[in-house]
ZAMARDREN-367134 format. One record per residue (C-alpha): residue in one letter; x, y, z. Coordinates in Angstrom, 2 decimals. Example, Ala and Ser with C-alpha at 12.3 -4.5 7.8 and 13.67 -1.06 7.14 Angstrom:
{aa: a; u: 12.30; v: -4.50; w: 7.80}
{aa: s; u: 13.67; v: -1.06; w: 7.14}
This chain:
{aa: x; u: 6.28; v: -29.04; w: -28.96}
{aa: x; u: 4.60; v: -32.13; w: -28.24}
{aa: x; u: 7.16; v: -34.71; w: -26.87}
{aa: x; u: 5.84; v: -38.23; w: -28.36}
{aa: x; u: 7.68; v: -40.30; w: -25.58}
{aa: x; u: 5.90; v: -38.69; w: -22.79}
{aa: x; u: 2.81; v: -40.19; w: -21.50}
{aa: x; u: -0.40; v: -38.33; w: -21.51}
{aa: x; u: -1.54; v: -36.94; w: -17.98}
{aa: x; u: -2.94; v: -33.63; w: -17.34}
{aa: x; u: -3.23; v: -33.71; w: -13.16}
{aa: x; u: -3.26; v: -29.48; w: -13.28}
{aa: x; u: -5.95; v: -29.71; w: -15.85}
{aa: x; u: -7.90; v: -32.43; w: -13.85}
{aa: x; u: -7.58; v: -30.28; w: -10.84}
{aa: x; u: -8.69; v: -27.40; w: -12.20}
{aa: x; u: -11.90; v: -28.88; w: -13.57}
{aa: x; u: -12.77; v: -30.33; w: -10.05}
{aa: x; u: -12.41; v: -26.98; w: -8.55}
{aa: x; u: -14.55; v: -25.20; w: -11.02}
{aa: x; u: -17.46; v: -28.31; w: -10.42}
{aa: x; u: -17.02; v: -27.32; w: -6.95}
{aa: x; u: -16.58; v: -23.75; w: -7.17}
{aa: x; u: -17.38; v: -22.29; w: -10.32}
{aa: x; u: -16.40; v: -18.62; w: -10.59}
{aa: x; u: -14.40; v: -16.46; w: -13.67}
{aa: x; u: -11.56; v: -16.99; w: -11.84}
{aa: x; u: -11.85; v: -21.06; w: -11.40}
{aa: x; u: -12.82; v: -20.92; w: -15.68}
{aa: x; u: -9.69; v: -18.73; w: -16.51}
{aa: x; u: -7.69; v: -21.30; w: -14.47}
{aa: x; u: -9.51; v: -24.18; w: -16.17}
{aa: x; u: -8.93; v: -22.34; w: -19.86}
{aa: x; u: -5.44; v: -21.65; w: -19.43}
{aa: x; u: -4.62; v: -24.94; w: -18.24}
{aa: x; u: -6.57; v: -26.72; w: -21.49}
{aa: x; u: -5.06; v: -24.62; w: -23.95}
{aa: x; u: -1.42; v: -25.61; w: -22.91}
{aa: x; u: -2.88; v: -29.44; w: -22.40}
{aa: x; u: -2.00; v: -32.35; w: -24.33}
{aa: x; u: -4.97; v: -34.17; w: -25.24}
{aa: x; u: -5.44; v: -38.03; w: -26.59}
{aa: x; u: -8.00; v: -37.80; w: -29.78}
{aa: x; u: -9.40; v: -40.98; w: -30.86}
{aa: x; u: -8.52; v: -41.66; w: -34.97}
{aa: x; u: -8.06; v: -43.53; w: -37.77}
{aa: x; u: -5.32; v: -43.63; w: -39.39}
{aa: x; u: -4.97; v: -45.93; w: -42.94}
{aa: x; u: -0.81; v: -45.52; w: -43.52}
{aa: x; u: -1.56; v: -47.26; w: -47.22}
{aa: x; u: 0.38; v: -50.17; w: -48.44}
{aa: x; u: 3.46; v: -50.01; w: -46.31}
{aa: x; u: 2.17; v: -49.54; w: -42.72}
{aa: x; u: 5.10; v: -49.24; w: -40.23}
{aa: x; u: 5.70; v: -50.97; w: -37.59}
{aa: x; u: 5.01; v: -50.10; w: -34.02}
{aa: x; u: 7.55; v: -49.82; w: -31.84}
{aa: x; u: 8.50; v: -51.06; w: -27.94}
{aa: x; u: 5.12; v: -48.80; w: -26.85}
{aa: x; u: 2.90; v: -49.32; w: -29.53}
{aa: x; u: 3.73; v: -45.87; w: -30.97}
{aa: x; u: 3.61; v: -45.31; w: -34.88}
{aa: x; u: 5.65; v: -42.36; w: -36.86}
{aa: x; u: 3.08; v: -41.20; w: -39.16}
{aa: x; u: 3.86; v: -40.42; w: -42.42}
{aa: x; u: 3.01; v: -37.57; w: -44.89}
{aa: x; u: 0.55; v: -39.07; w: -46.85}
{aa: x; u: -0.85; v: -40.97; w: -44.22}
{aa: x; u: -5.26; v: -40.45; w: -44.15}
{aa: x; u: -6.60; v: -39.75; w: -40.53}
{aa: x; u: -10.26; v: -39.65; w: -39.60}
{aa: x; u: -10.80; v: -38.77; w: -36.40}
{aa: x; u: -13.47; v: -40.16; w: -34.57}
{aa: x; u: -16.20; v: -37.61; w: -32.87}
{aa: x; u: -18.96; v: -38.33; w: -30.28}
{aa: x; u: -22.61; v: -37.92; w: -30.93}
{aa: x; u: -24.80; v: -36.37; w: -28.29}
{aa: x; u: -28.78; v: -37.47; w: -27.58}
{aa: x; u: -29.74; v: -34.30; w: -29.47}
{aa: x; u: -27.69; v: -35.18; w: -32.67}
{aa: x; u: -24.49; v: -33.06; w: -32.39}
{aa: x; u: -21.07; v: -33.74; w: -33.06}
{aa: x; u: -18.38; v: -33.62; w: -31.26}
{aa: x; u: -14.19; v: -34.17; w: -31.38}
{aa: x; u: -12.91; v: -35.77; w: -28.51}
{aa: x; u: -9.87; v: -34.75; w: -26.16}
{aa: x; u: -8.96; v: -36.92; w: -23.28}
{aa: x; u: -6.59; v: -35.92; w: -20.66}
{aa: x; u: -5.04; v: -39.49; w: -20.02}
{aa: x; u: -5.75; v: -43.41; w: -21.15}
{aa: x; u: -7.80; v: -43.69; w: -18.13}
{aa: x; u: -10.13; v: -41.38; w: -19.27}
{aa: x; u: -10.24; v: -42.61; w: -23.01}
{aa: x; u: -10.44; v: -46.51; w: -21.37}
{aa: x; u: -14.12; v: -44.71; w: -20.18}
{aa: x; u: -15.34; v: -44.72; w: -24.05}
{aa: x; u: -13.14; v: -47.33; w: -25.16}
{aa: x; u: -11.62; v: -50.36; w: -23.78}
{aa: x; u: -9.87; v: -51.34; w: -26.86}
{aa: x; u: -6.22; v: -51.65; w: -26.46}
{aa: x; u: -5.48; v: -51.42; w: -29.89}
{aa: x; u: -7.45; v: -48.22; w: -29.99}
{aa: x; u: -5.50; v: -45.85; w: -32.73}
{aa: x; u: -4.61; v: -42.01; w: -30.98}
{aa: x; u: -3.15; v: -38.66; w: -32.02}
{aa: x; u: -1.38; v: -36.33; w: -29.49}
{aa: x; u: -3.32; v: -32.92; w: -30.05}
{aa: x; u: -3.06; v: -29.49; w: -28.34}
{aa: x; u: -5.60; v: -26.58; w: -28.55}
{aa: x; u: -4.50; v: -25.27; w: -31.81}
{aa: x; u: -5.37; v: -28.54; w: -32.96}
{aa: x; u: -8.60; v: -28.85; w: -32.09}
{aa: x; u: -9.06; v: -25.32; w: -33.56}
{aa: x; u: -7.75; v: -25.80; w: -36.61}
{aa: x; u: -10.10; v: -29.14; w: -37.10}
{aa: x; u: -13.32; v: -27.07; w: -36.26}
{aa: x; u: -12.43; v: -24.78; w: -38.94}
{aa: x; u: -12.47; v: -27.13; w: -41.41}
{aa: x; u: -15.42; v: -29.44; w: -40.56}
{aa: x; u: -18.27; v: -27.14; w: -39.80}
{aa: x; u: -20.63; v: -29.69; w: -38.94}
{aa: x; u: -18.94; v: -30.38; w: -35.42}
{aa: x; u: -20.34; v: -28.64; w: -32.70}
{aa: x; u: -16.96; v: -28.62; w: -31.04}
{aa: x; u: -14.88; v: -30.72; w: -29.32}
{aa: x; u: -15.31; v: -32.00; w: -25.85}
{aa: x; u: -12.47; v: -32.77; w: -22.87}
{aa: x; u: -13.67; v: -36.36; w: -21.19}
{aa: x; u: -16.78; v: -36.39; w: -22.07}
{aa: x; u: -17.77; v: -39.43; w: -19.57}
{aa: x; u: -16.70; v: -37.57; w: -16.50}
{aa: x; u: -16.09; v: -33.67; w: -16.55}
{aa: x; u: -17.73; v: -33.67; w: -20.26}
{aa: x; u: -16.95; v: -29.79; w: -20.40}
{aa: x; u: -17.53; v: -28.48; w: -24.12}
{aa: x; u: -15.99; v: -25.57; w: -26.08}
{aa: x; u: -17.91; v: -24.99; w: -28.78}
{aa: x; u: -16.57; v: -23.15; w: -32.58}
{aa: x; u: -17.59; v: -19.57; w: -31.74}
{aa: x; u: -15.41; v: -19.94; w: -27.89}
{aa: x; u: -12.65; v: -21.45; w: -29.63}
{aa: x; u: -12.02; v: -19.17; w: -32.40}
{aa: x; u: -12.30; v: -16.78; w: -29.65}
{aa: x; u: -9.55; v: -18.10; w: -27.67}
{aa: x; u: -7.48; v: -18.76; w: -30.29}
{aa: x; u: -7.70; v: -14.54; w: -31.14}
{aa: x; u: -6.93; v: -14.00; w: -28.07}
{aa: x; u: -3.67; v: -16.28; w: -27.84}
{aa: x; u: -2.60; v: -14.95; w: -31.35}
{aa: x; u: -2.81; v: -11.35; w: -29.50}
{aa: x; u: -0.70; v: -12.28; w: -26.18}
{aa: x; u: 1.27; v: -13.70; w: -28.63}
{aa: x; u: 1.92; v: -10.44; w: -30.68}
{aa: x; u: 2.29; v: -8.58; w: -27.37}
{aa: x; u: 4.59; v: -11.27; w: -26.04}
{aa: x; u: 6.80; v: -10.52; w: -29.32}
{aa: x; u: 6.84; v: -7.00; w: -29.22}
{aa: x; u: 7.44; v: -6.84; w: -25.92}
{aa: x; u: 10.50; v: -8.87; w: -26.71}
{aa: x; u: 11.90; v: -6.58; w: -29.38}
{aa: x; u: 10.81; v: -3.51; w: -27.39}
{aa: x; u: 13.33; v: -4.97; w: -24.64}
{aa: x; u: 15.68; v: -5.95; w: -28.06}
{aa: x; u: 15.83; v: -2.28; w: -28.71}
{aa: x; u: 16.28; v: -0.79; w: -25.45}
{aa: x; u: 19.18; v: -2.70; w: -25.08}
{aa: x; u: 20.21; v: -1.48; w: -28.41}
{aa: x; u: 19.72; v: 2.01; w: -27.30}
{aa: x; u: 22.90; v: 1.36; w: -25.16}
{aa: x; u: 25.13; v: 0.10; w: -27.73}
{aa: x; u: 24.57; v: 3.03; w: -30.28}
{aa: x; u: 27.79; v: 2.65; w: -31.90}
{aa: x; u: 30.42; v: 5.02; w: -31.01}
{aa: x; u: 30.48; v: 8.28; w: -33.34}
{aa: x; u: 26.94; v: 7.67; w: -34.68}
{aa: x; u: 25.07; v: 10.79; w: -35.27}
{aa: x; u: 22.75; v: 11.11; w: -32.54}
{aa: x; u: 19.61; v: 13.60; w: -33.18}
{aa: x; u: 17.02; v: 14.00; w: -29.99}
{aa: x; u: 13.97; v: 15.63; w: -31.53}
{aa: x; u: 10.65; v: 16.61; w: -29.71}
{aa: x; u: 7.51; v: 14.41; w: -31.41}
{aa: x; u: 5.66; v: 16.90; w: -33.68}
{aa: x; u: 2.39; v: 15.49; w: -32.19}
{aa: x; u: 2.45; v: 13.43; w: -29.28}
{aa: x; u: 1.45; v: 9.85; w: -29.72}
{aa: x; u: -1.73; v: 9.65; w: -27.15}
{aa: x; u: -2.86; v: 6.75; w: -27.98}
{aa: x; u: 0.32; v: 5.23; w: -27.31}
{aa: x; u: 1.59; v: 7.17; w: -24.31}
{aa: x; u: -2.63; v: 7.08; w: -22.22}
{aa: x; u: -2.12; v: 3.00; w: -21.68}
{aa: x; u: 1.65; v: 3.55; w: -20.79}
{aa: x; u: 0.66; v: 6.41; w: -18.49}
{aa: x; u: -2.12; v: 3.92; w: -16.61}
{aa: x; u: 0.54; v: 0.77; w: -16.33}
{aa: x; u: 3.01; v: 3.71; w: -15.44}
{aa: x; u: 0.28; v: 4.71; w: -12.22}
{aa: x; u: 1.00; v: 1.25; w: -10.85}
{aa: x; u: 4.79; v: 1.15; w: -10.76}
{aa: x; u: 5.84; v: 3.36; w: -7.38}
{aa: x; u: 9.07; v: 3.34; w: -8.35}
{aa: x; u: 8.83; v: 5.83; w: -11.78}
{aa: x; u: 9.38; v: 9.32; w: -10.56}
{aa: x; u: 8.77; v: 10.48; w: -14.62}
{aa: x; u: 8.62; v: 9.58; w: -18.45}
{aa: x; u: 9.96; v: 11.06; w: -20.89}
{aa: x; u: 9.15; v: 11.01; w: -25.06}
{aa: x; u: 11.46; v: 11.73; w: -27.89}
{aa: x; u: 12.26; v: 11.07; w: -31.63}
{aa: x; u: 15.75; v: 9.78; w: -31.80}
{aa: x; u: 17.13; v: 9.82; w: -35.36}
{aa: x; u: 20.83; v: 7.87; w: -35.61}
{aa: x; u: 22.84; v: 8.55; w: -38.78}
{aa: x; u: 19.81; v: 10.75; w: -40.56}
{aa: x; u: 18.02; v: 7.63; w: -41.43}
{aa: x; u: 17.24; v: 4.95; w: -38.17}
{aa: x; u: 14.26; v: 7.10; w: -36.45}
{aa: x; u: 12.25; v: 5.64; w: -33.36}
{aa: x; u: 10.72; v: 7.08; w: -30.21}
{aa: x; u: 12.64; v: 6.85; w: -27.10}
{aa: x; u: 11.39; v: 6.91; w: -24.23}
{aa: x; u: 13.20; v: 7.74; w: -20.84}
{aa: x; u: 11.67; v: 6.40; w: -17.63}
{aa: x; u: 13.20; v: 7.99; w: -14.33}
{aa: x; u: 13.49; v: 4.72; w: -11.95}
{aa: x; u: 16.18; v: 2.07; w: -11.84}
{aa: x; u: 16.94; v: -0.04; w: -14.57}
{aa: x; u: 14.34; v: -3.22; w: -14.94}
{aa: x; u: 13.65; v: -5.05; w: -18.05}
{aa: x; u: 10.62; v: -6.10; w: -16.58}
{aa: x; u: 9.55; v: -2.94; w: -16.93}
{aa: x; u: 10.38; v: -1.81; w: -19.99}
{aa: x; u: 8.51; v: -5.04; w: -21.36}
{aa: x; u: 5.71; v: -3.88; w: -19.52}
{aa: x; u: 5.43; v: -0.96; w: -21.06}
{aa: x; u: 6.56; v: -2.21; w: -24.77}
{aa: x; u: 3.19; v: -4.47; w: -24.18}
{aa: x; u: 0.89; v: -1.55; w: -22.94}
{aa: x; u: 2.08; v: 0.44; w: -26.43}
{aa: x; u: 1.94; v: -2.96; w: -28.57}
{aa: x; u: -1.91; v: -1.88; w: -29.49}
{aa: x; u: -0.95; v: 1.36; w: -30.81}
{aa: x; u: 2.15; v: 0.49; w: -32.65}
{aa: x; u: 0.63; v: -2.40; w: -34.25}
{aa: x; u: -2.44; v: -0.59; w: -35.60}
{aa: x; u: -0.70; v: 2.32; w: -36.85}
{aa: x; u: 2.23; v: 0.65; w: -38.27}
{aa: x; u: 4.65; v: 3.57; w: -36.21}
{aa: x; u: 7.78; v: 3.53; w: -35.64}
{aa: x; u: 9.72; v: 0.86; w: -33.32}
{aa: x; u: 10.51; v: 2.13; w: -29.84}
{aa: x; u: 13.95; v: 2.41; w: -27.86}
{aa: x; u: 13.68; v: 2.57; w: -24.03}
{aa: x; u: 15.92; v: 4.08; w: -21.44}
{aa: x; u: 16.63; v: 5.29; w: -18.35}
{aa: x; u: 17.19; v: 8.98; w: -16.93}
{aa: x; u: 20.56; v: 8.14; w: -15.57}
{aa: x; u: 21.79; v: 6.44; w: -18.54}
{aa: x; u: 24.54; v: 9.07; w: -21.35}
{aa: x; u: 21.64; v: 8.78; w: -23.45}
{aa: x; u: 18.80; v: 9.36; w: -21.16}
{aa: x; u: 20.57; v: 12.43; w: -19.58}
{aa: x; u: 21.21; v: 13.36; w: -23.33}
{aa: x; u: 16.98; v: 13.22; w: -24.29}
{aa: x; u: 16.41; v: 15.06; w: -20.63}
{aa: x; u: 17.83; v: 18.38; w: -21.53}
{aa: x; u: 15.35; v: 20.91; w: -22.80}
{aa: x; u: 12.33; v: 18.63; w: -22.74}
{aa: x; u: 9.57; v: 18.20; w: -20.44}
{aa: x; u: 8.33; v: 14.78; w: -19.23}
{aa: x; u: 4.37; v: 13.51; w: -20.16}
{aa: x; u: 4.14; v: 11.55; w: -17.07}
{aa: x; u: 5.40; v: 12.20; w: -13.57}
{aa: x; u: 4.36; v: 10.38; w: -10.28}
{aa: x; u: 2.49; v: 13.02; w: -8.83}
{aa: x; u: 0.89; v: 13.94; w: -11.62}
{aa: x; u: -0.03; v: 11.56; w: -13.97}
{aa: x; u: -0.42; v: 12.15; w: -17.35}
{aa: x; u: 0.57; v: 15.77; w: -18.42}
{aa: x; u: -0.59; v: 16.74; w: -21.70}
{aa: x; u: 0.32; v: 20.26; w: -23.11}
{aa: x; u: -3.20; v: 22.09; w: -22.28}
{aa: x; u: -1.73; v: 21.52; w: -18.49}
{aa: x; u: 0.25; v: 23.85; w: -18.91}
């Protein structure tokens, strides 16, 4: 959320542009992007509040209303394209306007999206466009914004991936608990899990089952043999998020071997992945 009694300054942002004029490489970009899209920007604007305009208060600030109109204001470039504006402090903004009385909005990325959807005629929207002048134009930003909606996803079903493997634990006592091998193994769940799996030292094995509690709560649980780590098991709730979410599967529960419940899943089955290994499929065999 944007806090409204904050001033404006984006030093990490600033910094991170100078770098990138100085050095620019994917890695000095990614720093720049990731630093603009959690920015707070100043974006020039009109706003008419109607009849009964409010007062500003100690700082100049106005509450804007519901049925307020805003026209924001966009730059025009020699070549006769448009551009929204996003300033990372007054200073900057003071560069295209020295008008104290200047009218701003507090925007964010999403923002600035969410304008270039609807006005199509803007070629984007530009961050100081009188010093660093960097542009993003429509096709980057809808981009970005696809790709923040899908860390996003991960970042949620990592968190109920974690949600249930703590649940896992608290199966209530005398629930009926049914371990069940998968009738086909979910590859294209498990082959991402078994690469994150490669980098983690400290997971001897991994283990796959279908638990079914009280004949009607089924999910897969998986048992990883290494101390317990939420870290981890988000980790690998993210690496299975693709497969989950485009087949609509069933949630999954997450253990470890030396839990009741892992040694429980452990008897009679064979793991998929083992450190010495890797991935063990059943033509190994």
């Amino acid at each position: 959320m944007i806090d409204p009694n904050q001033p404006v300054k984006n030093p990490a942002l600033k910094n991170a542009m100078a770098d990138m004029r100085k050095n620019n490489t994917p890695e000095t970009r990614n720093i720049v992007i990731n630093q603009m899209m959690n920015a707070v920007f100043l974006a020039p604007a009109i706003v008419d509040f109607g009849k009964n305009a409010p007062k500003p208060d100690a700082q100049g600030k106005v509450k804007i209303e519901p049925n307020s109109k805003i026209s924001f204001t966009l730059i025009n470039t020699q070549d006769g394209k448009k551009f929204f504006m996003a300033f990372t402090d007054w200073e900057e903004l003071r560069k295209w306007n020295k008008n104290p009385g200047q009218q701003t909005l507090m925007l964010r990325f999403d923002d600035y999206a969410a304008l270039l959807e609807k006005n199509t005629n803007a070629a984007g929207f530009v961050i100081n466009p009188y010093t660093e002048n960097l542009r993003f134009d429509p096709a980057t930003v809808a981009s970005l914004k696809n790709q923040k909606a899908d860390f996003i996803k991960a970042k949620m079903a990592a968190a109920r991936a974690q949600a249930h493997a703590k649940a896992a634990h608290k199966i209530d006592p005398g629930s009926k608990v049914v371990l069940v091998e998968p009738t086909v193994y979910p590859d294209g769940m498990l082959d991402p899990i078994c690469e994150y799996l490669q980098t983690r030292p400290d997971v001897q094995a991994a283990y796959i089952q279908v638990m079914i509690v009280n004949d009607t709560d089924k999910s897969y649980l998986m048992v990883l043999d290494c101390p317990q780590d939420d870290a981890l098991f988000a980790a690998v709730a993210k690496a299975a998020h693709p497969y989950m979410a485009a087949n609509k599967t069933m949630n999954m529960d997450i253990t470890i071997a030396a839990s009741p419940l892992g040694q429980q899943a452990l008897k009679g089955t064979d793991p998929f992945y083992t450190k010495a290994l890797g991935r063990i499929r059943d033509e190994d065999e």
